[in-house]
OpenMM code with the backbone's topology and positions (N, CA, C; nanometers):
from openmm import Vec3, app, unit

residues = "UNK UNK UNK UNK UNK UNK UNK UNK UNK UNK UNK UNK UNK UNK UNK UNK UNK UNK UNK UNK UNK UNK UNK UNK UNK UNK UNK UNK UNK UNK UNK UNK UNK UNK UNK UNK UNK UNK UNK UNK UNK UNK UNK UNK UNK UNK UNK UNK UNK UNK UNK UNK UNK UNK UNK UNK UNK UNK UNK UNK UNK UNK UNK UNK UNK UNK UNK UNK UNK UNK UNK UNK UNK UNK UNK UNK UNK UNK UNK UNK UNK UNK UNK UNK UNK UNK UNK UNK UNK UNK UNK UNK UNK UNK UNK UNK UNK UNK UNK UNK UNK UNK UNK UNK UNK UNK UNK UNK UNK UNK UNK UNK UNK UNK UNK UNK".split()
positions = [
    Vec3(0.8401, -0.8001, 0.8676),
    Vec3(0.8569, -0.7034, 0.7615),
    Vec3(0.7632, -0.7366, 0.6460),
    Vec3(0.7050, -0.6309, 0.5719),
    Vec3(0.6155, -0.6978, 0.4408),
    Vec3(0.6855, -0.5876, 0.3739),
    Vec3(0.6753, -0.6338, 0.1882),
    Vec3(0.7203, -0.5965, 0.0994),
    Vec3(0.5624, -0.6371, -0.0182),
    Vec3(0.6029, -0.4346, -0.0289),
    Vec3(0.4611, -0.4255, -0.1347),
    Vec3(0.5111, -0.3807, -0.2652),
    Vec3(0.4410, -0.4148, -0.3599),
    Vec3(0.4642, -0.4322, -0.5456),
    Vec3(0.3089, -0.4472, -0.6025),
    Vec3(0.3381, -0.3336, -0.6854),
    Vec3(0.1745, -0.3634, -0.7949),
    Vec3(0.2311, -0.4398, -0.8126),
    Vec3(0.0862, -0.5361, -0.8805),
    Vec3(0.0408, -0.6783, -0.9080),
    Vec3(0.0611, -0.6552, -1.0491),
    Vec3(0.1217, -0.7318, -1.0703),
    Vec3(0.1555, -0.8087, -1.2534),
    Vec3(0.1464, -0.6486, -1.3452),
    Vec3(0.3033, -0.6247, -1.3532),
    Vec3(0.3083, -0.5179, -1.4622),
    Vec3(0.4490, -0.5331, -1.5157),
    Vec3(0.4952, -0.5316, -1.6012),
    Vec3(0.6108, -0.5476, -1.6861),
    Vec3(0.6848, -0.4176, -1.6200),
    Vec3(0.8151, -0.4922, -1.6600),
    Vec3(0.8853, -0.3867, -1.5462),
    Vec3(0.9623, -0.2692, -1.6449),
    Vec3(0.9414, -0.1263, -1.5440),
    Vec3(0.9660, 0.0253, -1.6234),
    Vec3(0.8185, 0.0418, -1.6298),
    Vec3(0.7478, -0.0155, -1.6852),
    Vec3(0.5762, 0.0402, -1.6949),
    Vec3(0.5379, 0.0834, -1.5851),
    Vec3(0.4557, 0.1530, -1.6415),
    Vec3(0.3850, 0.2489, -1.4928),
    Vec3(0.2725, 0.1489, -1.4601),
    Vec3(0.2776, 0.1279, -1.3049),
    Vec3(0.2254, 0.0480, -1.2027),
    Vec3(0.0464, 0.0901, -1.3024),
    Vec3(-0.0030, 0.1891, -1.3221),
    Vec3(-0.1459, 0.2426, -1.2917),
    Vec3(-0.1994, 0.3519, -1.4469),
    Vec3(-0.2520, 0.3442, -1.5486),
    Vec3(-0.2892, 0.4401, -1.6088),
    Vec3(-0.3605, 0.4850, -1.6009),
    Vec3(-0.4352, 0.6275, -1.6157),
    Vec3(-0.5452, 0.6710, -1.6043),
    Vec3(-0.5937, 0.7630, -1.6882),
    Vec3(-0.6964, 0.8005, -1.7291),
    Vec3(-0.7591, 0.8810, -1.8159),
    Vec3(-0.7085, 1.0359, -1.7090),
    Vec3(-0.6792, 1.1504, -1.7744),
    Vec3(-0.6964, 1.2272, -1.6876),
    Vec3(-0.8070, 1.2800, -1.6196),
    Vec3(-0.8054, 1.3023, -1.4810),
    Vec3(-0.9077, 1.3479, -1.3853),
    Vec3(-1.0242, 1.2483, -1.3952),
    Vec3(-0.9945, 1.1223, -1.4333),
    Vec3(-1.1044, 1.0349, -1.4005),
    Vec3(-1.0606, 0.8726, -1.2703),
    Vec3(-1.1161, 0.7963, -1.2722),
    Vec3(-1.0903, 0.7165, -1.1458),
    Vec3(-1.0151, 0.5810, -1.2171),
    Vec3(-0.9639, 0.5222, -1.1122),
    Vec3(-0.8694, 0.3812, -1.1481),
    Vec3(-0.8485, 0.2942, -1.0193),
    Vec3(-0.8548, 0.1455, -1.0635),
    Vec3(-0.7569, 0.0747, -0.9404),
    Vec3(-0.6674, 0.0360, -0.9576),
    Vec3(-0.6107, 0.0238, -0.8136),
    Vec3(-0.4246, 0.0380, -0.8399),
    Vec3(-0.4474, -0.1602, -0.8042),
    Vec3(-0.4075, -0.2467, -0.8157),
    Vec3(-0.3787, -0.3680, -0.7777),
    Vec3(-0.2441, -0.3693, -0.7208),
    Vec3(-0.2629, -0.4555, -0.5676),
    Vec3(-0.1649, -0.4270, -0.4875),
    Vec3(-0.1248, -0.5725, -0.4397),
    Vec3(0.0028, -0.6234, -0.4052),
    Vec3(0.0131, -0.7572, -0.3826),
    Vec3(0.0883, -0.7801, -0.2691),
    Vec3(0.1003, -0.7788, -0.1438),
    Vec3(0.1542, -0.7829, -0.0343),
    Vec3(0.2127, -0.8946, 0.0228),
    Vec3(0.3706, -0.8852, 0.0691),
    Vec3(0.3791, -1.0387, 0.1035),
    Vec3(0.4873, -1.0118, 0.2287),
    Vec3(0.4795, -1.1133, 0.3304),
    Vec3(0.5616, -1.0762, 0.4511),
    Vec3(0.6876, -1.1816, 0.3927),
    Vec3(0.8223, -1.0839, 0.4607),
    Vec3(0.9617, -1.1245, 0.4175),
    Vec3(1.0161, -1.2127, 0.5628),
    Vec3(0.9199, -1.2386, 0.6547),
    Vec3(0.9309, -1.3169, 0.7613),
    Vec3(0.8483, -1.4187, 0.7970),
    Vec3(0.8713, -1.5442, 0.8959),
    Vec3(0.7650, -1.6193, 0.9020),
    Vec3(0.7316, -1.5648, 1.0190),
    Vec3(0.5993, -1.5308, 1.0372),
    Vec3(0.5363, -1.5247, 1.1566),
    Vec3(0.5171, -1.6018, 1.2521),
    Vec3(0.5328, -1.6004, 1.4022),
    Vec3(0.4904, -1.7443, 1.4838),
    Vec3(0.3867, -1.7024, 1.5251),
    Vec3(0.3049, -1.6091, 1.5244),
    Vec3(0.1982, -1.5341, 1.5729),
    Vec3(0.1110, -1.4587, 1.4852),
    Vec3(-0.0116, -1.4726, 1.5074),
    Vec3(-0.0591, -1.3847, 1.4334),
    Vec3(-0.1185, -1.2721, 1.5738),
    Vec3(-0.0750, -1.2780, 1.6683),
    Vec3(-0.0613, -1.1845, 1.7805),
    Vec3(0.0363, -1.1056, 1.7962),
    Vec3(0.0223, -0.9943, 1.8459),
    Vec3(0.1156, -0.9545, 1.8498),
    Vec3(0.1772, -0.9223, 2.0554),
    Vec3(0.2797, -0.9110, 2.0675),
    Vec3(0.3493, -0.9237, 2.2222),
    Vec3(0.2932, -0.7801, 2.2560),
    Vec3(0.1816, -0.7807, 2.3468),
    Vec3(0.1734, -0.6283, 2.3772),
    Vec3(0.1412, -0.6715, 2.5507),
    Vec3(0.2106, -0.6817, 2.6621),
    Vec3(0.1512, -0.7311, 2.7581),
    Vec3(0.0773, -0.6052, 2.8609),
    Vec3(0.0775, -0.4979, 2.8202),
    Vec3(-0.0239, -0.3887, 2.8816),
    Vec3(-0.1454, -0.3839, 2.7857),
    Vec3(-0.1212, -0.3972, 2.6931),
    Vec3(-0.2619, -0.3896, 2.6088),
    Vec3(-0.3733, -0.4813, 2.6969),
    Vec3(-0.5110, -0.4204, 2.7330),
    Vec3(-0.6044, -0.5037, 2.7451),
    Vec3(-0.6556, -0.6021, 2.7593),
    Vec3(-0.6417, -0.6486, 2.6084),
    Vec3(-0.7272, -0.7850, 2.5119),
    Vec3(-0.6474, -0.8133, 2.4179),
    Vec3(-0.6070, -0.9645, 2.3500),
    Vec3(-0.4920, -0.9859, 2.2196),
    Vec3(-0.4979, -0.9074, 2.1064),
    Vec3(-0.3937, -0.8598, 2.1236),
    Vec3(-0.3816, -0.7401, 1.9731),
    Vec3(-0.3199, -0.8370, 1.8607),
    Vec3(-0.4170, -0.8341, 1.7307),
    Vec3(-0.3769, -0.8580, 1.6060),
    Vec3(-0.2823, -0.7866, 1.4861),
    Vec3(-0.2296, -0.7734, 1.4199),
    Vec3(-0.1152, -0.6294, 1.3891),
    Vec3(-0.2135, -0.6082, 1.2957),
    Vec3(-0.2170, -0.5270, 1.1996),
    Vec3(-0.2626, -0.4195, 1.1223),
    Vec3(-0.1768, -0.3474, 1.0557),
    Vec3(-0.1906, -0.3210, 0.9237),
    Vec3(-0.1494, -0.2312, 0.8244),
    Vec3(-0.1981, -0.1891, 0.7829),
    Vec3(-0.1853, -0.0308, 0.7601),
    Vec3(-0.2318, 0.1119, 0.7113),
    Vec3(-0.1993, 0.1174, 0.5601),
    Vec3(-0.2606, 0.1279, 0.4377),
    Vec3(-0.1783, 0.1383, 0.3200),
    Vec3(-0.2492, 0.3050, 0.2568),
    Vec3(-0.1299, 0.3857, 0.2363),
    Vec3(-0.1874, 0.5178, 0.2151),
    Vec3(-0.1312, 0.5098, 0.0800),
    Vec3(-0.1828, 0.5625, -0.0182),
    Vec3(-0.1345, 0.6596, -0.1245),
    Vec3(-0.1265, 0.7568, -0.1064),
    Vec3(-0.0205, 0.8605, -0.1706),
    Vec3(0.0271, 1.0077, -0.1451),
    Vec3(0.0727, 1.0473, -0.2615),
    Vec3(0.0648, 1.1579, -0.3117),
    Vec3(0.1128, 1.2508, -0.4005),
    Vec3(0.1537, 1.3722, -0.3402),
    Vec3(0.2901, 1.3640, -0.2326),
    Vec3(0.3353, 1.4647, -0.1879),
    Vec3(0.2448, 1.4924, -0.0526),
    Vec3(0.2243, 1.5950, -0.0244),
    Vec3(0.1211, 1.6132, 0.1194),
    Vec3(-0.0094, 1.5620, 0.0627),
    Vec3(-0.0656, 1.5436, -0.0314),
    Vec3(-0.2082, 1.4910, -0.0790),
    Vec3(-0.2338, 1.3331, -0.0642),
    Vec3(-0.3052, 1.3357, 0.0362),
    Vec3(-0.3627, 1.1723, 0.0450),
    Vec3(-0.4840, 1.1461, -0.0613),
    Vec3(-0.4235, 1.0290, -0.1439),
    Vec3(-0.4913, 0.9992, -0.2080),
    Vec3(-0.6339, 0.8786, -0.2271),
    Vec3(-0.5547, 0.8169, -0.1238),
    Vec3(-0.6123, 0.6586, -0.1307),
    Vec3(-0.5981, 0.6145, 0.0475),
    Vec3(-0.6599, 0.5419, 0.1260),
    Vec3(-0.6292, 0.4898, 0.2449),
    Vec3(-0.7191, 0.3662, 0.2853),
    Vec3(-0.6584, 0.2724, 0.3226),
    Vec3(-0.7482, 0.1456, 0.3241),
    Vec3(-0.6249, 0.0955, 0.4749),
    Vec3(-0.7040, -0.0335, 0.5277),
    Vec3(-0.6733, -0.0918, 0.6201),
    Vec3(-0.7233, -0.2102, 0.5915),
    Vec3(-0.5902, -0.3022, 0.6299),
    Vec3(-0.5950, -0.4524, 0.5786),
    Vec3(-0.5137, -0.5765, 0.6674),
    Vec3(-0.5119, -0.6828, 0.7079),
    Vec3(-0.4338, -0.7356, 0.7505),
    Vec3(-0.3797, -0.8297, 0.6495),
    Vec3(-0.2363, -0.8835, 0.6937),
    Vec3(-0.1543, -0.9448, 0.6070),
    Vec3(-0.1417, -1.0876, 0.6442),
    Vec3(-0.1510, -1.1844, 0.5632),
    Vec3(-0.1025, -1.3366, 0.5933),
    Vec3(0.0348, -1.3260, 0.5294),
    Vec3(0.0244, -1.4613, 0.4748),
    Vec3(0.1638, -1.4579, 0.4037),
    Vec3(0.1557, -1.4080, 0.3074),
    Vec3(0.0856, -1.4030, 0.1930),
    Vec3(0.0717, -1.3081, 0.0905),
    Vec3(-0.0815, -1.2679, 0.0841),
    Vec3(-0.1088, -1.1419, -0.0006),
    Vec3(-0.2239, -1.0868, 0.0119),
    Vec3(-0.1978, -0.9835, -0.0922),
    Vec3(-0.3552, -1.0155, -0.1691),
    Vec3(-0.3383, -0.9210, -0.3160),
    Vec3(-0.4819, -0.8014, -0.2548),
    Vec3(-0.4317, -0.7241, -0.2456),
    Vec3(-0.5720, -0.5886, -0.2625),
    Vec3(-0.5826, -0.4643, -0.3487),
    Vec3(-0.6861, -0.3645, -0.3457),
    Vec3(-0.6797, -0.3011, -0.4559),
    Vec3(-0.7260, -0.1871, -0.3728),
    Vec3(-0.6519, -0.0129, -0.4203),
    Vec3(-0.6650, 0.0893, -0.3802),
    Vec3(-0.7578, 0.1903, -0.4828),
    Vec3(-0.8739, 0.2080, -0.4809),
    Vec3(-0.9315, 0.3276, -0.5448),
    Vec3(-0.8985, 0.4501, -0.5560),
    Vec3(-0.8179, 0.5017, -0.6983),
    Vec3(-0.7764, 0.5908, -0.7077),
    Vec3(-0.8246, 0.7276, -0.8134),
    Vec3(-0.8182, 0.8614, -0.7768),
    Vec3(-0.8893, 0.9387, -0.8821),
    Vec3(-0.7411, 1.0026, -0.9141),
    Vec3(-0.7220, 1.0350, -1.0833),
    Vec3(-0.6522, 1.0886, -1.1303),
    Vec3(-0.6196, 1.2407, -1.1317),
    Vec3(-0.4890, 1.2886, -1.1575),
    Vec3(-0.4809, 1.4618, -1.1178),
    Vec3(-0.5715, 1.4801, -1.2637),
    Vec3(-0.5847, 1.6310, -1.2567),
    Vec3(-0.6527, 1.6738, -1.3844),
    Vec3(-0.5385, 1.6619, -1.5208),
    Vec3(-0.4097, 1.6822, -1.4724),
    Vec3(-0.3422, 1.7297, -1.6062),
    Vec3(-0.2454, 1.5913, -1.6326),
    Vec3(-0.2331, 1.5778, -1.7429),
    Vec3(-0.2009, 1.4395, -1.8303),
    Vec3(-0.0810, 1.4584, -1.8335),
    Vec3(0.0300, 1.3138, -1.8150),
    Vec3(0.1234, 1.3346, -1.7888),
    Vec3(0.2055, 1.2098, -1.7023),
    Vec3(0.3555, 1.1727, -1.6895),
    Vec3(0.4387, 1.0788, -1.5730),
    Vec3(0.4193, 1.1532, -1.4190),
    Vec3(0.3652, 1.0484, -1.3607),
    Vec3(0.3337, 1.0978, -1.1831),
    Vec3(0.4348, 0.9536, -1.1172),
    Vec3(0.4747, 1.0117, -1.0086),
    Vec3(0.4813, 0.9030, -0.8753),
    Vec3(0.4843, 0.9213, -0.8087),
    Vec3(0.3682, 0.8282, -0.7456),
    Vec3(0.2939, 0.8482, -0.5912),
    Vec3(0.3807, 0.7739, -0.4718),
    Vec3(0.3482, 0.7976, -0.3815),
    Vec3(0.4308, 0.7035, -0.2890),
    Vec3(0.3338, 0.5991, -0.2079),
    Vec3(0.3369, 0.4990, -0.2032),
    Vec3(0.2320, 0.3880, -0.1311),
    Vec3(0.3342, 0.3604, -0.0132),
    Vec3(0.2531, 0.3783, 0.1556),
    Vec3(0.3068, 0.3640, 0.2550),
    Vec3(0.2349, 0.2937, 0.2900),
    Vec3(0.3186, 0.1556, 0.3668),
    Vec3(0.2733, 0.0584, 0.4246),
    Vec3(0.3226, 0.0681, 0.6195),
    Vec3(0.2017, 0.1261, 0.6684),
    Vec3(0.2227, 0.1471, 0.8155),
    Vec3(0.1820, 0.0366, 0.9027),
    Vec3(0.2405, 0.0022, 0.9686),
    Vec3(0.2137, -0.0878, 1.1015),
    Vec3(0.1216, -0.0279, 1.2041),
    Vec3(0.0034, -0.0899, 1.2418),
    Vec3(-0.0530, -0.0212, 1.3353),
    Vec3(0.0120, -0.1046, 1.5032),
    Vec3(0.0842, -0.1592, 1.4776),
    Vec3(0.1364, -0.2447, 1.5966),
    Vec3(0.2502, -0.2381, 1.6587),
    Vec3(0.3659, -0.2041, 1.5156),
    Vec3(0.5196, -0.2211, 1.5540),
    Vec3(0.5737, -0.0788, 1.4973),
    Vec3(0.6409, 0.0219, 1.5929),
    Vec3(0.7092, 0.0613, 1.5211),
    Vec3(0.8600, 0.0307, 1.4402),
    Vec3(0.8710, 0.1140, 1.3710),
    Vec3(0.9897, 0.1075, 1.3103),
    Vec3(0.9943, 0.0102, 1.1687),
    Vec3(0.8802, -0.0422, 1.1509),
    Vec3(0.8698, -0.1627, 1.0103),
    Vec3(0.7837, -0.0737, 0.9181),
    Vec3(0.7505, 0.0378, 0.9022),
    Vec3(0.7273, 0.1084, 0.7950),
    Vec3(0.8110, 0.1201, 0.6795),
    Vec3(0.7394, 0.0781, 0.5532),
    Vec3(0.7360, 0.0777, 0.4186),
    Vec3(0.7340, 0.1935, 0.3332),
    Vec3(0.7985, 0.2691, 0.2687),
    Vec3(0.7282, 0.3731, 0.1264),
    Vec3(0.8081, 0.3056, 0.0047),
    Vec3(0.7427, 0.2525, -0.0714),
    Vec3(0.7197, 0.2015, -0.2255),
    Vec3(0.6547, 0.3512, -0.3423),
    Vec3(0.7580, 0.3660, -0.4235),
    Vec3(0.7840, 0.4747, -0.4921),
    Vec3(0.6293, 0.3949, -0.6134),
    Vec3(0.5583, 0.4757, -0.6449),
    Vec3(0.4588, 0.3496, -0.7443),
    Vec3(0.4418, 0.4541, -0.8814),
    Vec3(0.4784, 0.4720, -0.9811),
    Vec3(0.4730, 0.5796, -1.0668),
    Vec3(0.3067, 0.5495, -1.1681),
    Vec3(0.2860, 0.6244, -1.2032),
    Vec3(0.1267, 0.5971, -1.2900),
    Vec3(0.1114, 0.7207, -1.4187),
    Vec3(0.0725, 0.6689, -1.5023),
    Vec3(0.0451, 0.7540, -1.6379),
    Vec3(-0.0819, 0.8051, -1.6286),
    Vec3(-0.1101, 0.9215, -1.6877),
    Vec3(-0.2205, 1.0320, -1.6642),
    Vec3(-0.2371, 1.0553, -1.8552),
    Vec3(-0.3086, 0.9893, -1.9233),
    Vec3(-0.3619, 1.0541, -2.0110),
    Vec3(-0.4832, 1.1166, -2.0396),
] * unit.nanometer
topology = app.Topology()
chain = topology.addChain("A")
for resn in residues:
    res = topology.addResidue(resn, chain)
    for name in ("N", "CA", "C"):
        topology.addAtom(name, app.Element.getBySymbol(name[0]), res)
């Protein structure tokens, strides 16, 4: 299982500010809530050794905002490039953390961001 949280923000503050309709990074800090004995994963029809993989999307409703692909150790800080809506204002996006390996261990982290 991993558990995702912007990186260092006082808590109630919005994860992300942004100028309106201009660009920002979101800082992202990822950490698995299990110890791994593998960094393989059990796939015995697969091919060749499969490594797991995580998908991290930003969304604003049906609008993809952001999408990167990353793998996870035990913890892991990364950053999502994001462009702001045009109109100024409280938003929250949803950051989904997908497994490209396992189902059923999918993540959505509610991430709210200010638009001035």
């Amino acid at each position: 299982l991993v558990a995702a949280e912007p990186a260092a923000k006082a808590p109630g503050a919005p994860a992300l500010e942004l100028p309106a309709d201009g660009e920002g990074t979101l800082a992202l800090r990822l950490r698995r809530t299990n110890r791994p004995t593998s960094r393989k994963a059990y796939a015995p029809c697969f091919p060749k050794p499969k490594t797991e993989g995580w998908w991290l999307a930003l969304t604003d409703g049906p609008e993809l905002l952001a999408l990167k692909r990353v793998t996870i150790g035990r913890e892991t800080a990364t950053s999502l490039q994001v462009v702001a809506p045009e109109e100024p204002g409280e938003y929250e996006f949803s950051l989904h953390v997908v497994s490209d390996t396992y189902l059923g261990l999918d993540v959505e982290v509610p991430i709210r961001v200010a638009v001035r």
